[in-house]
C-alpha positions as a Python dict, from the first residue, in 0.01 Angstrom:
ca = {
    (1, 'X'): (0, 0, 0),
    (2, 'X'): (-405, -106, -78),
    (3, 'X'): (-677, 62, 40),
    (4, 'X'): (-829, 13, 407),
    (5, 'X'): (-1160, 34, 403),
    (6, 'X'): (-1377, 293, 481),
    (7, 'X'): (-1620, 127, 715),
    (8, 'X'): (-1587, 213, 1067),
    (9, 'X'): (-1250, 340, 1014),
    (10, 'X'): (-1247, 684, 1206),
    (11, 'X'): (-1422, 484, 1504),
    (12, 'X'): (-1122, 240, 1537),
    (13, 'X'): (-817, 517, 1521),
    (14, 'X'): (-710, 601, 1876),
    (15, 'X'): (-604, 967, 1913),
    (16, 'X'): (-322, 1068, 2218),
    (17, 'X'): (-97, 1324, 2270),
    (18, 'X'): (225, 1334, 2067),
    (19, 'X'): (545, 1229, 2215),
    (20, 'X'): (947, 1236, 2136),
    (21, 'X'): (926, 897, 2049),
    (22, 'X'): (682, 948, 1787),
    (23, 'X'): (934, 1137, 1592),
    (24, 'X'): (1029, 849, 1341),
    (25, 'X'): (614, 761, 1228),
    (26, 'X'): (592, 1126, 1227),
    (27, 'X'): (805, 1207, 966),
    (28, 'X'): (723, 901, 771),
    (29, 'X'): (362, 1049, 809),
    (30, 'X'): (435, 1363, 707),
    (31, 'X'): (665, 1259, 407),
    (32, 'X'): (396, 1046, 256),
    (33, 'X'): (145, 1291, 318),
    (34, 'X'): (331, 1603, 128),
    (35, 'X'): (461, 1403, -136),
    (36, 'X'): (98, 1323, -262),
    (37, 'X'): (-51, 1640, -130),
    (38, 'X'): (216, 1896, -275),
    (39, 'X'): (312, 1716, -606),
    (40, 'X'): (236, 1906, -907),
    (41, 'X'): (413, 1860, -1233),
    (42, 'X'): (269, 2151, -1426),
    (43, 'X'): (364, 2378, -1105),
    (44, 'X'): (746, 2238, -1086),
    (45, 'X'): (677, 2058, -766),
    (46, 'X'): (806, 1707, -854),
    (47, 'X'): (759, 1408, -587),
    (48, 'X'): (1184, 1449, -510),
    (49, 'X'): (1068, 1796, -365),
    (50, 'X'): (900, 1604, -75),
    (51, 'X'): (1128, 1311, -40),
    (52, 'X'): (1339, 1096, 243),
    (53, 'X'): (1654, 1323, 151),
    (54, 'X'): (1475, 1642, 162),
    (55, 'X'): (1273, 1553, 486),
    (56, 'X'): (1612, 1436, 651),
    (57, 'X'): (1763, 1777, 611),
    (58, 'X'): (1876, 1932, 910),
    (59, 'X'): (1628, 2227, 839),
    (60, 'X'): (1293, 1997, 832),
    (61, 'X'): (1439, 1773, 1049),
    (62, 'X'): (1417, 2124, 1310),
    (63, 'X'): (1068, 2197, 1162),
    (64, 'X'): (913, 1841, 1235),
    (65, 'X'): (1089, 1820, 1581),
    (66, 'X'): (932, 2183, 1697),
    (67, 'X'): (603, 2061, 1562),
    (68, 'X'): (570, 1752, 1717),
    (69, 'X'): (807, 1792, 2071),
    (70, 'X'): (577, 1902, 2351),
    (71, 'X'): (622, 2294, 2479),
    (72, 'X'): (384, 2511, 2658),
    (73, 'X'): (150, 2679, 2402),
    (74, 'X'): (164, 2425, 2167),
    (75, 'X'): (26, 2043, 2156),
    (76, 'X'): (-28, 1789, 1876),
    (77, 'X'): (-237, 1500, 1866),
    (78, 'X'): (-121, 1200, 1645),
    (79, 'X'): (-382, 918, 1533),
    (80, 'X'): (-297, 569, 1532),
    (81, 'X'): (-442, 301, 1374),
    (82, 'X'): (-331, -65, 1544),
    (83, 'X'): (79, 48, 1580),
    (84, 'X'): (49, 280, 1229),
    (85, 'X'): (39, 648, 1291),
    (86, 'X'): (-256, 746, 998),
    (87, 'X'): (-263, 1119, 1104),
    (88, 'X'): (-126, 1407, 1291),
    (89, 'X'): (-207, 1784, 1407),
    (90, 'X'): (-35, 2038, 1589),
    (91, 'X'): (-191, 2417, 1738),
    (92, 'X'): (-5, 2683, 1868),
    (93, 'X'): (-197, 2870, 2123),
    (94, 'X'): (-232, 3270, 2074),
    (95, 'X'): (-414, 3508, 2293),
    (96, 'X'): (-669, 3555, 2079),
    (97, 'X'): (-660, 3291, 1801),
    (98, 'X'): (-509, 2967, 1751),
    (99, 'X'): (-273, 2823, 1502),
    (100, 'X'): (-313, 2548, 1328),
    (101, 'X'): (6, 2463, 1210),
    (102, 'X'): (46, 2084, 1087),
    (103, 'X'): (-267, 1841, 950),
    (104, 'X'): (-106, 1560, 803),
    (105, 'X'): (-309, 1235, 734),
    (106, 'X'): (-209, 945, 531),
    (107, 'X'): (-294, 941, 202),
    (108, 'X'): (-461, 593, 174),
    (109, 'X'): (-700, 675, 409),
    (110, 'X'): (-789, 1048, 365),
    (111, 'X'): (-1196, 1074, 329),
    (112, 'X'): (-1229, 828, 588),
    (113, 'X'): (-1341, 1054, 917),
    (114, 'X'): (-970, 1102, 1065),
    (115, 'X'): (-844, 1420, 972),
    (116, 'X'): (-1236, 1506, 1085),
    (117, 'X'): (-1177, 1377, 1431),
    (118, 'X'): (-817, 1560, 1476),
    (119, 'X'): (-1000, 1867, 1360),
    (120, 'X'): (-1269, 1828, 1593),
    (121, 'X'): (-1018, 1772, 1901),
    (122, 'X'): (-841, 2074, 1756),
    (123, 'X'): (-1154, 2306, 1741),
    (124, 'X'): (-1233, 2170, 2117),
    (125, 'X'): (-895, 2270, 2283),
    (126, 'X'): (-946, 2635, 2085),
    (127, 'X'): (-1279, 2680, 2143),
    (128, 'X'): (-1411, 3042, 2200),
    (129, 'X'): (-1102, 3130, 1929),
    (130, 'X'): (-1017, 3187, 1619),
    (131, 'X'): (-864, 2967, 1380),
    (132, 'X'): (-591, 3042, 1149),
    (133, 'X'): (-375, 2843, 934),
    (134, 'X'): (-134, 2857, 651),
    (135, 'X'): (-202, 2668, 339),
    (136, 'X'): (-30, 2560, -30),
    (137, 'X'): (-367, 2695, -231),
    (138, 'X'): (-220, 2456, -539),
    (139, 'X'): (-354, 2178, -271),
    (140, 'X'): (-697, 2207, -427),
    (141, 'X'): (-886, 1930, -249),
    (142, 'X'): (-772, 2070, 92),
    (143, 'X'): (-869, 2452, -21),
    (144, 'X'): (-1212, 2340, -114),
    (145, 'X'): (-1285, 2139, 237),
    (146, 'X'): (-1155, 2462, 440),
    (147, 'X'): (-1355, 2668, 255),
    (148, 'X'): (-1661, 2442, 279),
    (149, 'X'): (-1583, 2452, 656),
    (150, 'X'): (-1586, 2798, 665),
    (151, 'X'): (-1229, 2954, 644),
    (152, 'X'): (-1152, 3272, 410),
    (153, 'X'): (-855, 3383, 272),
    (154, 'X'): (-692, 3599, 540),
    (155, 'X'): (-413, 3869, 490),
    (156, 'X'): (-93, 3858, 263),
    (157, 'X'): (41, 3535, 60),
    (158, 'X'): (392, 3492, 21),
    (159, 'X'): (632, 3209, -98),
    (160, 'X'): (780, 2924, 93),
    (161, 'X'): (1150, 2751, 24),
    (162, 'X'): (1214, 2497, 214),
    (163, 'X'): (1620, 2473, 279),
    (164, 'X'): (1659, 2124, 104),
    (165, 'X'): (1567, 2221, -219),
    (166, 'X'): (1719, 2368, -501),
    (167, 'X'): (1781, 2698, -579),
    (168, 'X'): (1468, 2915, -667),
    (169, 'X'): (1254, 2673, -585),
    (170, 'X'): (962, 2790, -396),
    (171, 'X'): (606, 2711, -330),
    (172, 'X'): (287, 3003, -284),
    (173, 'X'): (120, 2967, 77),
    (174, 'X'): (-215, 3116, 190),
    (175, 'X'): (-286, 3194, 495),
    (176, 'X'): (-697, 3105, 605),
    (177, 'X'): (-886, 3237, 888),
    (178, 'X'): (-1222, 3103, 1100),
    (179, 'X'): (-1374, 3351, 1329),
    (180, 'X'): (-1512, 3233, 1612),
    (181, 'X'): (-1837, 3185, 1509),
    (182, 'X'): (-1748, 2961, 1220),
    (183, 'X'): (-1524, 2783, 1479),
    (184, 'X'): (-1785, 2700, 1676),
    (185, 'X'): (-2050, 2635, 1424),
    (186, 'X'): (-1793, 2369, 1277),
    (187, 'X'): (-1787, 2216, 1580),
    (188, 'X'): (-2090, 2162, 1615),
    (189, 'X'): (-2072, 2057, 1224),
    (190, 'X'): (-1842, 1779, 1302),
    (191, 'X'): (-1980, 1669, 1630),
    (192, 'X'): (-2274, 1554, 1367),
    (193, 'X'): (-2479, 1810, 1574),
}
């Protein structure tokens, strides 16, 4: 797939609520995005990891759905560009944080404002809350724009496996908090105020 360009990009992706019929683009999306996001040959995390067959397994296939599928608490926006879905983000809402459980955004045009504008709609519907999410730290690009934003490293890491791979594989997550100062100074931030 070539490039798009970066010009005026974020300012012609329209942004909507998620629905069930999504699910297909949304598992393309998210496929596409982890492959190239979570690939790491010197960490054992080879591009089959984060493949069709893997991503079709009943187990992710669950995961994606509970993501995406609308329930009280929980919403996701998904960005479009023309009929392609280029991005997608899901929060849980907690009492006294949020969750920010899913950014995905395709990799030919990450850098380009979208997972910016997701964030920002994100930070919006939480405002007045904390932020936490869970994060592969091996992801280094990602780690270094959360931590530019203003999340820290926030309780105990552990290991994920997801169901579809093989035995003993398994993949270190962080989890990364924003207190709700840093939320709303990033919002602020990315409104460009």
């Amino acid at each position: 797939m070539s490039k798009i360009s970066h010009k005026g990009l974020a300012d012609r992706v329209s942004i909507r609520l998620a629905r069930k019929s999504d699910f297909v683009k949304y598992a393309a999306l998210i496929q596409k995005s982890a492959e190239a996001a979570y690939t790491n040959a010197k960490l054992g995390y080879t591009s089959d990891l984060f493949s069709k067959k893997v991503l079709s397994s009943a187990g992710m296939q669950g995961w994606m759905k509970s993501n995406l599928y609308p329930k009280p608490g929980q919403i996701t926006w998904v960005a479009f560009l023309g009929s392609r879905m280029v991005g997608a983000m899901t929060v849980s809402s907690g009492r006294r944080r949020d969750e920010f459980r899913t950014l995905y955004i395709a990799p030919d045009v990450q850098g380009m404002g979208i997972g910016r504008v997701l964030f920002r709609r994100a930070l919006e519907y939480s405002m007045r809350k904390e932020a936490i999410l869970t994060m592969y730290p091996h992801n280094l690009k990602t780690l270094r724009i959360y931590r530019k934003w203003g999340f820290k490293k926030y309780g105990k890491s552990g290991y994920h496996h997801w169901l579809a791979w093989p035995k003993g594989v398994r993949m270190k997550y962080i989890y990364m908090l924003l207190d709700r100062r840093g939320a709303e100074k990033l919002y602020r931030h990315l409104l460009g105020r």
